[in-house]
N, C-alpha and C positions, 0 to 999 in steps of 0.2 A: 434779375428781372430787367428788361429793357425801359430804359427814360422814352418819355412820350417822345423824345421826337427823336430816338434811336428808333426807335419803332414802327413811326409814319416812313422813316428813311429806308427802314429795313423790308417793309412792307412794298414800297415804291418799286425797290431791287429785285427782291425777290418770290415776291408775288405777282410777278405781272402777266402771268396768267391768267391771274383771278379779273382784270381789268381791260374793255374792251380800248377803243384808240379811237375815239369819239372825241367831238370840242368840248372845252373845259365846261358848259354850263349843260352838256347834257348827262341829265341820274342815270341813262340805259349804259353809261360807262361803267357803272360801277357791280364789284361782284362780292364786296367786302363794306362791313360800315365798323366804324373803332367804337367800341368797349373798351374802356379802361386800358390795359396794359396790351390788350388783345385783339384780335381782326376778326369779325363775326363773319364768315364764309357764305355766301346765298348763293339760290338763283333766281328768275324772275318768276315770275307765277304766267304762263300759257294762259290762263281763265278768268284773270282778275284785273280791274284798272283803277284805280284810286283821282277821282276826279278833285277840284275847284270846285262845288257847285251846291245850291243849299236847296235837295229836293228837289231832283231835276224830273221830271215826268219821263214816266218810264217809254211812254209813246213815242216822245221827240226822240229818244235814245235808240228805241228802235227805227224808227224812219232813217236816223246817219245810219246803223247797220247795216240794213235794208242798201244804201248805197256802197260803203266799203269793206262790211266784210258779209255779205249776201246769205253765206252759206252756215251763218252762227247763231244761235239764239242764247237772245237775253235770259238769263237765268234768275238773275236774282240782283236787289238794289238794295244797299244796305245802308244806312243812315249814319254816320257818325261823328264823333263831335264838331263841332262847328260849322261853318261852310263845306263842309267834306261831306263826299256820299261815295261808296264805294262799289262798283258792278261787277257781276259774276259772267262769265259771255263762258256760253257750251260752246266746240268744235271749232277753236280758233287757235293762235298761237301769241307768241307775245310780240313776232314783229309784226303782227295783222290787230292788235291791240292797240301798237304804237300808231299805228295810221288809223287808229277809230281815233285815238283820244286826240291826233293831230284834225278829225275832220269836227268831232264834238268840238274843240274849241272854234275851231271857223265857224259853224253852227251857230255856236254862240250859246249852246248846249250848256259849256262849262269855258270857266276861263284861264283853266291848267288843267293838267294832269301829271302823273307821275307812276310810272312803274311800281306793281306792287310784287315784296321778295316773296320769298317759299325754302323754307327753312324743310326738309324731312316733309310729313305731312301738313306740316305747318304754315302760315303764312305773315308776313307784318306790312303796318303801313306808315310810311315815310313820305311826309312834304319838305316843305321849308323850313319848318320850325327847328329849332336845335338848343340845347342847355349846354351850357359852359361854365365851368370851373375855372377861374382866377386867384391867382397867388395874392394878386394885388390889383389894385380899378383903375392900375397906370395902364395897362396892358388895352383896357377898352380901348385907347386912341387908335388902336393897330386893327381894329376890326374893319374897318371898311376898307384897308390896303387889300384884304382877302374875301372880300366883298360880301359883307354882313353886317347887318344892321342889331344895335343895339335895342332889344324891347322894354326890359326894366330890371329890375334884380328883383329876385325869391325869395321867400322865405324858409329858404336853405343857405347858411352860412355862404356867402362864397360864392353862392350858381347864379349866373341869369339869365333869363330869357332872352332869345336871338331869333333871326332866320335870315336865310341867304337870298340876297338880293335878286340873283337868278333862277329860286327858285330849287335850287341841287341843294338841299339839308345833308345830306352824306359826303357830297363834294366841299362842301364848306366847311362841315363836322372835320374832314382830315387837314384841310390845309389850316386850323383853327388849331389841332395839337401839333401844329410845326412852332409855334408861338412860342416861345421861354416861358412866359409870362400865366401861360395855360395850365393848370394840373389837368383836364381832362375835354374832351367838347364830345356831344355826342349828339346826332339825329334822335327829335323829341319825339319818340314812338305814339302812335295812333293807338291804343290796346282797346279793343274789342273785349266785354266784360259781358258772361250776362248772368244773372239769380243762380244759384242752386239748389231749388226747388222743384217741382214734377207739381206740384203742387205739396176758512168757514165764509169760503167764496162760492156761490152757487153752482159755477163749474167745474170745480175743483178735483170732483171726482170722475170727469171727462180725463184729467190729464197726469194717467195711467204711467206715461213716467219721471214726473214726480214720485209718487211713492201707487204701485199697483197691490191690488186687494189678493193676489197670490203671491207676491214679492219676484217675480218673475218679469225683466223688461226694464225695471226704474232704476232710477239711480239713488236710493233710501235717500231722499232728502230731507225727510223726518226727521230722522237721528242727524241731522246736520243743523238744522233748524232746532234744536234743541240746546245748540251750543252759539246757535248767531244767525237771523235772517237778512245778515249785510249791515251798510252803515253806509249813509247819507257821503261819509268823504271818500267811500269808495266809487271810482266814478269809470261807468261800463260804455264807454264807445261803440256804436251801432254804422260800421258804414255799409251806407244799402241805397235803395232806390229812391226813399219818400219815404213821409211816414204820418201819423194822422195824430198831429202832435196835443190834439184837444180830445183825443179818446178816454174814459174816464180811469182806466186802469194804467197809463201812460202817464198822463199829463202832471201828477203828482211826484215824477220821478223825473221826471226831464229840467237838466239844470242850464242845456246851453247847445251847441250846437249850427252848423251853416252848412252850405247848401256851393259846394266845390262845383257844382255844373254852371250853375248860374252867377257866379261868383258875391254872393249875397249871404245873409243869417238868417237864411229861412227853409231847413228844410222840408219843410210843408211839399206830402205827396203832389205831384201833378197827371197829365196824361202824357201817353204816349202811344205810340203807333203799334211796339210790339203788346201780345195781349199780355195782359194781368188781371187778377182776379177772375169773377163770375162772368162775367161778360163785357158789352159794350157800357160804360157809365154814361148815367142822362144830362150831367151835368159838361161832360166832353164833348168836343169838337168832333166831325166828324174825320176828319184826318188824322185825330189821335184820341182816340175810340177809346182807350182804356183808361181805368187810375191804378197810379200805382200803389200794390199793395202788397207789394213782400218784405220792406220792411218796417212795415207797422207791426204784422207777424211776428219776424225775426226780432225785434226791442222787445217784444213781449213776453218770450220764450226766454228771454234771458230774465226782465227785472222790469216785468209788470209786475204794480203795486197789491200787495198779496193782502189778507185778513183784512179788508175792504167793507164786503158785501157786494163789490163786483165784478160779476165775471169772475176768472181766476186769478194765477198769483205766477210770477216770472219766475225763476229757480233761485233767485237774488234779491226778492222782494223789497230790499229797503237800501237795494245799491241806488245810486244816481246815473242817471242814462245824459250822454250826449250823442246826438244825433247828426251823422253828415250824409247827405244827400252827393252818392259821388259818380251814381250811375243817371245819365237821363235817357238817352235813347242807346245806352248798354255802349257806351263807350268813353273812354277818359284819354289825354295826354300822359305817358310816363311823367313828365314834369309837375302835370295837373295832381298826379296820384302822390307824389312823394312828398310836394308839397303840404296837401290835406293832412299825410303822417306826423308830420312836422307840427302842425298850426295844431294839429289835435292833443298829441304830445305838449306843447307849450301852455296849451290853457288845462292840462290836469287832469288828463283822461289816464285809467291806471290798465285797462282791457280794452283792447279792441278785437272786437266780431268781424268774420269778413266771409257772408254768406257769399260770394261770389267767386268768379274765376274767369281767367281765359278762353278763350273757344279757339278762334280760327288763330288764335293770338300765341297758344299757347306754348309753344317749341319755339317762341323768342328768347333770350334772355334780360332778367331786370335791366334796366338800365342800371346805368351807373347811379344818379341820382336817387332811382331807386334804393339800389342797393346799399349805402352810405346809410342812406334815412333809418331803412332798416335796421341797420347794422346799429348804429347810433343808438334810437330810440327804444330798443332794447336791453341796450347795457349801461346806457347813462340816462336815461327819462328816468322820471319820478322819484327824482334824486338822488341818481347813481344806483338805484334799484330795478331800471328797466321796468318797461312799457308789457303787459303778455299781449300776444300778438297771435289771436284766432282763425284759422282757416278752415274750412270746409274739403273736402277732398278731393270735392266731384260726385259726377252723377250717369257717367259713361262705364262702369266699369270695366276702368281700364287702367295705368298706373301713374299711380300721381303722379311721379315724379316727372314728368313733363311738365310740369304746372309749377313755372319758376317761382310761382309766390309758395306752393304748398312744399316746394323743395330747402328754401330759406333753412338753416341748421337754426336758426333761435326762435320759429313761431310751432304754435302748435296745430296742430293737422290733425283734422276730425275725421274718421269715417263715422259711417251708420250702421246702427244696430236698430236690430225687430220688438216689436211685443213679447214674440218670443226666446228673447234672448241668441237672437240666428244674426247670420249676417244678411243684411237690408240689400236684395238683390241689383241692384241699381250702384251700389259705394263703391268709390274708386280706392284702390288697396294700395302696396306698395311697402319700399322700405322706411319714406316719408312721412306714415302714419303714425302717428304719436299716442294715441287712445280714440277708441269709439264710444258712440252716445246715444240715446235712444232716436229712433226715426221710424217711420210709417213702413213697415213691414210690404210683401209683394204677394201673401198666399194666405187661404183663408181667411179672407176679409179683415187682414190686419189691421187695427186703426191707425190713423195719424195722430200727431200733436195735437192738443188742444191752445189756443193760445188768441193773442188781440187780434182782430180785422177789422180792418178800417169802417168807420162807423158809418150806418146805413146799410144801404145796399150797394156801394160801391166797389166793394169789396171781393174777397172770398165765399161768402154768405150774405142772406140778408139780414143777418143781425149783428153784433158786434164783436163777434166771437165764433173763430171756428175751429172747428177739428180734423180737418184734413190737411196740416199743413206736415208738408215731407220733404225728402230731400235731404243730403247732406246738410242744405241751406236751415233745416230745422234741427239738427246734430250737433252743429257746430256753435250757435247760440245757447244750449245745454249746455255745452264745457265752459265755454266763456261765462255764464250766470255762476255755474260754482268754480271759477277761476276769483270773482268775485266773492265768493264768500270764503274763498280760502285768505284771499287778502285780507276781510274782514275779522279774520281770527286773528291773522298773525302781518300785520301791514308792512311788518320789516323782512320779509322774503323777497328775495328776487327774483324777478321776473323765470329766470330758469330753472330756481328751487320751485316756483309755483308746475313750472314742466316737471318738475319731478315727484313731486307730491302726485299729481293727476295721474301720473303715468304707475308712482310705487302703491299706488291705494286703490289700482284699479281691480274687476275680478275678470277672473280668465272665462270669458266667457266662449262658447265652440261653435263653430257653423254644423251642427250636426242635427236639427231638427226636423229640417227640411231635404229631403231627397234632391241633393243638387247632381249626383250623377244622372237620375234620371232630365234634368233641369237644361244643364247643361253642360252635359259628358263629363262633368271634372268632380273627382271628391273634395270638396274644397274644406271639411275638418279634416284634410292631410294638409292640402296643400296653403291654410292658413294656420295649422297649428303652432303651436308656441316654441318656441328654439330654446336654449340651453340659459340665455339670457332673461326667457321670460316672454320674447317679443314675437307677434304674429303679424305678416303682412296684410291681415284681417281686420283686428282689430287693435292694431298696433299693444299696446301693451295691456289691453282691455278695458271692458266696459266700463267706464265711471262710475264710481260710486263715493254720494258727496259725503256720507258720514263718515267713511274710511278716511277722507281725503283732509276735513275739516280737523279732524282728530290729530289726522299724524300733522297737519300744519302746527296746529299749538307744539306737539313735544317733536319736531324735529331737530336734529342734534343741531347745534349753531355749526359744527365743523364741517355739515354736509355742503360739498361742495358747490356753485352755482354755475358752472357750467358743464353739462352731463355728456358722457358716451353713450355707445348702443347700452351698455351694460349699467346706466346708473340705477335704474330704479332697487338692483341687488344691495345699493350700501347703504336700506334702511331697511330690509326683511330682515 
């Protein structure tokens, strides 16, 4: 494996292909940005430009059009974190792009721009910003020799915050691993996030899977709850949008939790532009017309407070919930993201939920910073027992495995499963998929989840509780709540024995209910059926099932191992 700065050397030589012959401070130079050991290969994106500018009026954007590239229309303005807005322009190219965003700046439009790449179908956005890895904090004196400015250090061992004085965050990212002193520098990715949803408790018997009155759809959480409905020190991580931290079926389980957008301890839901819930809220601005409401949902599906008197009861009833608010208008910093892993991990969270995903983001690869966190807080959190680390699959179907977070080898990956036991037309599949979980069905008026909505009418419904929430984004909070009560049985599992328990206790459930040739030309109980191992790209190793699951935690052998292959769930059948 080449040393970082064999590799910027090596790159320099013999990539220069990949790199145009522009001045050092312009980004359209570049055709490569460093990953770790490796050179991440792009090109520019022909349809997209990544401005300086906070909410620029889509009007003034077309008026410079309108002068320099005449024959293009504005497509689409996308908001993302910070002073960043990103635009979509039809019938243009990227060096007719370069001279919008040179005439928006004289406008006065925005007061930078930057070229955004396109990975495959994919696309990512890069400014100034940049994360770096230091051996040691002698090395900071050498950053503005290579012209970058020190921002602060993170709360990642080692990393801090940077950006390049001119503006080139990928220009500075490589001359950054020329430094001894560096283990790694990387342009601090923009990631575009958004929900993965479509959308003796009084409602208890709304929420069909829990435990269903034909036993078909649930995941018998009955017979799991008979051996444990959680424990207060097991503590269930929710990172999502907002959340309605005074709903009364919530607010008894919530111990802690902040608010990663706004960099505060409060992730109390707000508004936003993209919609959420039922409609416009009355209490919103009218610029950001909605409240957010998916994860109030999503915290309640796991470990709403259950045998009450209200409402219903979360699959984890008597876990403890901490709350991070990490999406606000559906975008975070890599640095912003890996961080929150981190800070959530240090204050005692033992699961974390992550009804979200990638969109236009998603054929990037983790960052580095990412990926470390990951990596870390997996096999050394919660005192060398590792963190479980919940994803959702998606909701395109189409294959996870594009979906650098659902690709991760130590988190678990949800698909969705139907009411009736089918696969949930909508779930993204793959070899990534680790186990399916109940979710809102697509035929014959299948229902959805039953679970918390933000109280009032602001919500999903106008009451405080609804049934329609779906989407892998409702799936994935299922596994996670009995991830949670599998802890609760047995708290000295590892994080990757807890993957194995889910995956060896699951039941083989088949896409064969539903006419999917007629659906959609494919027999998909062949082409998700179960391989030799057990494992379907359907429903990875099948449907969850918590009594199985709770069971075999208490008597699983101590010798099973805690890091698994395709093949582990076979060495406790």
């Amino acid at each position: 494996m080449l040393h970082r700065v064999g590799l910027a050397v090596s790159i320099a030589l013999t990539l220069t292909c990949l790199f145009a012959t522009a001045a050092a401070a312009d980004p359209y130079r570049w055709r490569a940005y460093p990953n770790g050991d490796r050179a991440v290969a792009f090109d520019h994106a022909d349809d997209w430009l990544l401005l300086a500018a906070d909410a620029p009026s889509p009007a003034a954007i077309e008026n410079v059009m309108a002068k320099v590239v005449p024959d293009a229309t504005l497509a689409r303005v996308l908001p993302l974190v910070g002073p960043r807005t990103a635009i979509e322009v039809s019938g243009s190219s990227y060096k007719a792009l370069r001279r919008l965003g040179e005439a928006l700046v004289a406008e006065r439009v925005a007061t930078r721009f930057w070229p955004v790449i396109r990975r495959g179908p994919g696309i990512g956005f890069f400014d100034e910003r940049l994360a770096v890895a230091v051996r040691d904090d002698g090395v900071l004196k050498q950053f503005a020799s290579v012209g970058v400015k020190v921002l602060a250090p993170t709360r990642l061992e080692g990393v801090w915050a940077a950006e390049a004085i001119d503006g080139d965050g990928i220009g500075a990212a490589w001359a950054l691993s020329s430094l001894p002193g560096v283990r790694w520098a990387e342009p601090d990715m923009i990631r575009d996030a958004v929900p993965a949803a479509l959308l003796r408790d009084p409602q208890i018997g709304d929420q069909w899977h829990l435990e269903s009155d034909d036993d078909v759809g649930d995941i018998d959480v009955g017979a799991a709850w008979d051996i444990t409905t959680g424990d207060l020190d097991v503590v269930v991580g929710i990172f999502d949008n907002g959340f309605d931290r005074d709903h009364p079926d919530l607010a008894p389980n919530i111990i802690g939790g902040f608010d990663a957008v706004d960099n505060d301890d409060d992730p109390e839901a707000e508004c936003e532009s993209d919609q959420d819930g039922l409609g416009p809220a009355a209490t919103c601005p009218a610029d950001r017309p909605y409240r957010q409401s998916h994860g109030t949902a999503v915290a309640g599906v796991s470990a709403a407070r259950g045998d009450n008197g209200v409402n219903g009861s979360g699959v984890c009833p008597r876990c403890s919930l901490y709350l991070v608010r990490l999406l606000g208008e559906e975008s975070f910093r890599s640095l912003t993201n890996a961080q929150a892993f981190a800070r959530a991990e240090a204050e005692g969270v033992w699961v974390i939920n992550n009804s979200w995903g990638p969109n236009l983001t998603r054929f990037i690869p983790l960052s580095i910073a990412e990926r470390e966190t990951l990596n870390r807080i997996t096999t050394e959190g919660r005192g060398g027992k590792g963190v479980v680390i919940v994803f959702a699959a998606g909701n395109d179907l189409a294959p996870a495995d594009s979906n650098p977070y659902t690709a991760h080898p130590f988190v678990i990956t949800v698909s969705a499963s139907s009411r009736r036991d089918d696969f949930a037309c909508y779930s993204n599949y793959g070899q990534v998929v680790s186990i399916a979980a109940p979710s809102q069905g697509c035929f014959d008026d299948e229902p959805g989840i039953a679970t918390t909505d933000y109280v009032g009418a602001e919500g999903y419904d106008p009451t405080d509780f609804t049934r329609g929430f779906s989407g892998t984004s409702a799936a994935s909070p299922v596994a996670a709540g009995l991830a949670g009560l599998v802890l609760a049985a047995n708290p000295e599992l590892t994080a990757q024995q807890v993957k194995l328990v889910l995956e060896a206790s699951a039941d083989k459930i088949r896409a064969d209910k539903h006419d999917w040739q007629a659906s959609l030309g494919v027999d998909l109980a062949a082409e998700f059926d179960y391989d030799e191992n057990g494992f379907s790209p359907g429903f990875g190793y099948g449907r969850i099932n918590a009594g199985r699951a709770v069971a075999l935690a208490i008597d699983l052998p101590d010798n099973v191992a805690g890091i698994c292959d395709d093949s582990c769930p076979r060495c406790v059948e």
